[in-house]
Every structure is written in C-alpha cells, then in structure tokens.
C-alpha positions, -999 to +999 in steps of 0.1 A: -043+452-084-061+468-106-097+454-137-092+457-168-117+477-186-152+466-193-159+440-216-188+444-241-213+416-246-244+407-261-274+399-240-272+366-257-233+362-246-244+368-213-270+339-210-251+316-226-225+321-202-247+327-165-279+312-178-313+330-176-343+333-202-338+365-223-368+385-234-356+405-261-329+414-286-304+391-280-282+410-300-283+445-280-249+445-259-240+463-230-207+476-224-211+483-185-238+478-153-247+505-131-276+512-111-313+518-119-304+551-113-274+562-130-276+535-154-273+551-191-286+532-225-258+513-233-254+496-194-276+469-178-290+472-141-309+448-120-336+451-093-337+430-066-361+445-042-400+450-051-393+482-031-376+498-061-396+480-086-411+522-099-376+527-105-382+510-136-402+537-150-379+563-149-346+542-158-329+551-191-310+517-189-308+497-222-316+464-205-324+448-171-321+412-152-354+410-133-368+379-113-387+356-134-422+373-116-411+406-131-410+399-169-439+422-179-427+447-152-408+468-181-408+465-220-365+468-223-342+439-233-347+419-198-329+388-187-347+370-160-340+349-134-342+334-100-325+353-079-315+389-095-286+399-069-265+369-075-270+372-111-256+408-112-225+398-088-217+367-117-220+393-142-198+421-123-174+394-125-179+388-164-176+420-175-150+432-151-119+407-147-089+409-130-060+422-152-035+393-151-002+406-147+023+392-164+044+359-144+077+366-132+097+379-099+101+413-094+140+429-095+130+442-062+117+414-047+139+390-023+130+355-025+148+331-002+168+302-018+147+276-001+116+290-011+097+275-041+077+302-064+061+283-095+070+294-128+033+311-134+032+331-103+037+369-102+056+384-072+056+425-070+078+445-062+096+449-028+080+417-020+097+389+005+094+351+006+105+336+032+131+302+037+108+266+026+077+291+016+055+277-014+034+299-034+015+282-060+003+282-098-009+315-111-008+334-073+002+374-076+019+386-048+013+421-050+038+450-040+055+448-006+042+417+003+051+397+029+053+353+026+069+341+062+093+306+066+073+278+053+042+296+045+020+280+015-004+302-007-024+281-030-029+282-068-050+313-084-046+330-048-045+372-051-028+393-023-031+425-028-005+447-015+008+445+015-004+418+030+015+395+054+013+359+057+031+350+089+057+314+095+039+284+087+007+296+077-015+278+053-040+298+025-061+277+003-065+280-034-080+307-054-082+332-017-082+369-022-067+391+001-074+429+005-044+452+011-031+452+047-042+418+059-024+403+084-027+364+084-011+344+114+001+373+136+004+360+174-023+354+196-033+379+227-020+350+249-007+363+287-011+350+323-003+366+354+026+358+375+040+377+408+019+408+395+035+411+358+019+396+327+040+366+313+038+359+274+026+328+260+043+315+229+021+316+203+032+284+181-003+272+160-009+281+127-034+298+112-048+279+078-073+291+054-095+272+030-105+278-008-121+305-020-117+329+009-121+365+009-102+385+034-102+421+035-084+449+039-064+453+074-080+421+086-063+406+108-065+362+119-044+353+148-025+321+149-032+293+171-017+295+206-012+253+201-040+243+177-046+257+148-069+291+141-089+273+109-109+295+079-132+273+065-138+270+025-156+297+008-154+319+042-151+361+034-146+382+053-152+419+053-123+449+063-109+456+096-122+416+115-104+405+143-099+371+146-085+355+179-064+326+182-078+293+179-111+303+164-127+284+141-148+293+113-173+269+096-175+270+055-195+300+035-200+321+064-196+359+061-186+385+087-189+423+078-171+453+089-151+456+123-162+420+135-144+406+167-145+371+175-121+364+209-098+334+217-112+301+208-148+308+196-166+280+173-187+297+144-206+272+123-213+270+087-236+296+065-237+317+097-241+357+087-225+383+115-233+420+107-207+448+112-195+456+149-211+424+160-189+409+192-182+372+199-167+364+231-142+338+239-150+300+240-181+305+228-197+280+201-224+298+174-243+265+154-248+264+115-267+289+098-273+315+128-275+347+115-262+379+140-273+414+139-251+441+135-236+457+168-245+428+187-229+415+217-231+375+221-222+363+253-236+332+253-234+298+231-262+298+206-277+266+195-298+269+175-300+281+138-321+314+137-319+357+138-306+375+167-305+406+181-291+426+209-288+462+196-308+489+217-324+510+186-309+545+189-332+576+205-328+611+214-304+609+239-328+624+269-352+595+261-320+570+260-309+582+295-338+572+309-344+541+291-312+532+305-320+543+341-350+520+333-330+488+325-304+487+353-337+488+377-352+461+358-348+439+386-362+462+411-392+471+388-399+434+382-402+427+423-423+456+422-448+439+400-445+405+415-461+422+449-483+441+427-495+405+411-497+389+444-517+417+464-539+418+433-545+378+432-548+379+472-577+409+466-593+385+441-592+350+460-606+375+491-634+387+467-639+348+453-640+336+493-668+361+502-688+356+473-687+320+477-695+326+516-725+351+510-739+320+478-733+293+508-757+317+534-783+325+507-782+287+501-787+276+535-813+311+537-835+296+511-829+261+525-844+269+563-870+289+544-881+255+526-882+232+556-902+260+573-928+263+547 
C-alpha cells in the first residue's frame, strides 16, 4: 500500500483543521514537512526538544510548529502549540493519506462461498478468505493476504500484504497491519510425557481492539483456551512476540523485537522499549513504562520507570564488572564482618572511655572527701 502524493495546504488550512495559534501569513502553504535540517522553503518542520532549539538559526524551512513558549524563538510563518510532536504526527497524516484503492475482489483472489466481503472492501490479489470469514466496510486486504474460517476484520481496517489472520480470530475497526503479520498462529503449548513433548491444542482466539497498529512480521499467538486480547488503541512495533493468552491493556506501545511469554498481564498506557523481555504469568500495572533490553522477571505494581540494562563498556572493564556481580554475595558478607569488627572496635573504644570518665570521676571524688 502505497500515499498518495503530498497535499499542499495553507498555514491557515492547517489550523483550521488540527488547531493551533498561527503567527504569520496564513496564506503561505507548504507542500511537504521534513526536518529542521533538510527542510527546504516551501516544507514545514517542527522542534520538539529545546536541545535543537539553534537549529532554528540555520533552517531554510518556510515555516515551523513550535511550543506555545517558543513563539519569539524564530521570525518564519510559526504555528504553535502544546505539544509540537503530536502536532507534526496529525499533520504527517494530513498531508500524506493513504491512497484508497479502488473496492472490488481481485481476479486472483479466492473467496470462500460462506464468506461475507462488504461491497466497499478491497481484496488484492492472490488473496484468500476463508469459509464464514467477515471482513468489513472499506477494509483492503492487500496482495497475498491470508483471512482464516470465521475470522472477522473490522470496518476501515488495512492489511498490508501478506498478513495472515488465523480461524476465528477477531481484529477491531480501523487496525493497521504491517506486511508479514501473523495474527492468531498457535501457542508454544507442550508438556512432557514418558520423555517426548506432547502438543497442546491450541483452541483460543486471538482478538484485537480498534485502532491497533501491528507491524511488520509481528506475530500474536492465539489463546491455548482463553483468549490472547489487544486492547483498543494498542501498536505495536515490527518483529513482537506475543504468547498465548497475554493480555494487553488499551494505548500501550511496545517497540522493536518485544517478547512477552504465555499468559503475561500488561496494563494500560504502559511503554516497553525495544528487546525488552516479559516472562510468563507475569502481571505489569497501568502506566509502567520499561526500558529498552530489559529483562522483567517479576510482577510490577506499581506505575513508574524501570530499568535493568547493564550500560555497555570496553569489554576488559565489562569482564570484570561481571566477575564483580556474580561475587556480589560473597563481597557483601565481606563487608558485613567488616561492619561488625568495626562497630565491635567502636563499642570497645566507647566502653573504655566511659571506664577511664567513671575512674577520673571517682579520682576527683576521693580527692574531695579527702580535702
């Protein structure tokens, strides 16, 4: 699937579509947005971290969106706003739509007699829809996409191509799938028995809320019973592994090469950073927010940052950090004698000098009566 081109639009367009105060000529217009950088006189760019604010001196962009605390921090066409980055992600959007391919099935395409395709939908080619599927108003299906038995895609959904939706599966309404995704393949589920690994049937579903981003070669297990649930307004970055029966509260985002194991509970508005790892049964509370590369191992809580990448070094200096941390225990006994011998030496010192004040006492005492 590919945008259309850029649309052109007035500075004055633009606000009265995403709102902001323009300072300005309202009727300059842009025809694209790039970066303070590369941006040329007929684009808009953005800054959203004071960090690059004497970027602004050197940019030949022909207009700006700046935080409403930066409107005398440059003298071009400015829109201004609360929060900068959001406002050039609604504009990204604005000025670079979807192309809307034209409704219809595909010659290639094999739908199944039982399936039901709506009339506005557009299925690609080599696609394949399985028997009681449903895909809704306005979905694209792009090429070689794959729509199992009694799968459901909801209304204004995009798939790019590719993807496969597994039996039974459930996706919400406007979702958009990167190429690749696999939604609903079975669950890692195997026990031992008389030294072989048996299979467990795999017979949840996995279902998927509105406006949720997948991408490309994600892949969501289904349920092993229950379902594996996608929260509304979830996205999801490339390459994720989701286990079965994980659950994944509302508007939180996971980046690249995620893994969440069997049965984890992530809550809502959490953030997990690329290569992070959450083990199995695990439960992660609303709004945590986990660093990238980071192991969790534990249930967390409470809402908050954490953290358990080492920082990188040199890799001498890393071996012996290393040799360091598996004696940690060692090292800490260490210092619990070294704690003890030193409070010992100190109540030893305290008990003399109290002994020596109690004899100069009873010194200056006998010295009184004999006087």
């Amino acid at each position: 699937m590919t945008r259309a081109e850029s649309r052109r639009f007035s500075l004055a367009e633009i606000v009265a579509q995403l709102g902001g105060e323009l300072v300005g000529d309202p009727d300059f217009r842009v025809r694209g947005i790039a970066s303070l950088e590369k941006a040329g006189p007929a684009e808009i760019s953005f800054l959203s971290q004071g960090r690059y604010r004497s970027r602004l001196r050197t940019t030949r962009a022909g207009a700006l969106v700046l935080h409403r605390s930066e409107r005398e921090a440059s003298a071009l066409p400015r829109i201004l706003c609360e929060d900068p980055y959001a406002y050039f992600a609604r504009l990204s959007m604005l000025m670079h739509p979807p192309e809307q391919p034209q409704p219809g099935v595909h010659p290639s395409a094999v739908i199944d007699p039982g399936a039901r395709v709506a009339r506005s939908a557009s299925v690609g080619p080599g696609c394949h829809v399985g028997k009681d599927a449903k895909i809704g108003e306005r979905v694209v299906l792009g090429s070689g996409c794959i729509v199992g038995e009694g799968a459901n895609i909801g209304d204004d959904s995009l798939l790019h191509p590719n993807v496969v939706v597994c039996r039974g599966c459930a996706i919400g309404r406007r979702a958009l799938v990167q190429a690749g995704a696999v939604i609903g393949s079975d669950g890692f589920g195997i026990a031992m028995h008389e030294g072989r690994w048996v299979r467990i049937a795999q017979v949840g579903r996995v279902v998927v809320g509105d406006d949720v981003e997948i991408g490309a070669c994600t892949s969501i297990d289904r349920g092993t019973l229950d379902d594996t649930v996608i929260e509304d307004g979830v996205k999801l970055d490339n390459q994720i592994q989701i286990g079965h029966n994980v659950r994944v509260g509302a508007h939180t985002a996971m980046a690249g090469c995620v893994g969440v194991a069997g049965s984890a509970k992530i809550g809502r508005y959490c953030t997990i950073g690329g290569g992070a790892i959450i083990l199995g049964h695990l439960e992660i509370a609303d709004h945590v927010h986990i660093s990238a590369g980071t192991l969790i191992s534990k249930s967390i809580r409470e809402p908050g940052t954490y953290t358990g990448a080492y920082p990188f070094q040199n890799n001498r200096d890393w071996a012996r950090s290393a040799v360091l941390l598996r004696n940690i225990e060692k090292l800490e006994a260490r210092i619990r004698l070294l704690e003890d011998a030193t409070a010992g030496r100190k109540e030893d010192k305290e008990d003399k000098e109290d002994k020596e004040d109690k004899e100069d006492k009873e010194d200056k005492e006998d010295k009184e009566d004999k006087e």
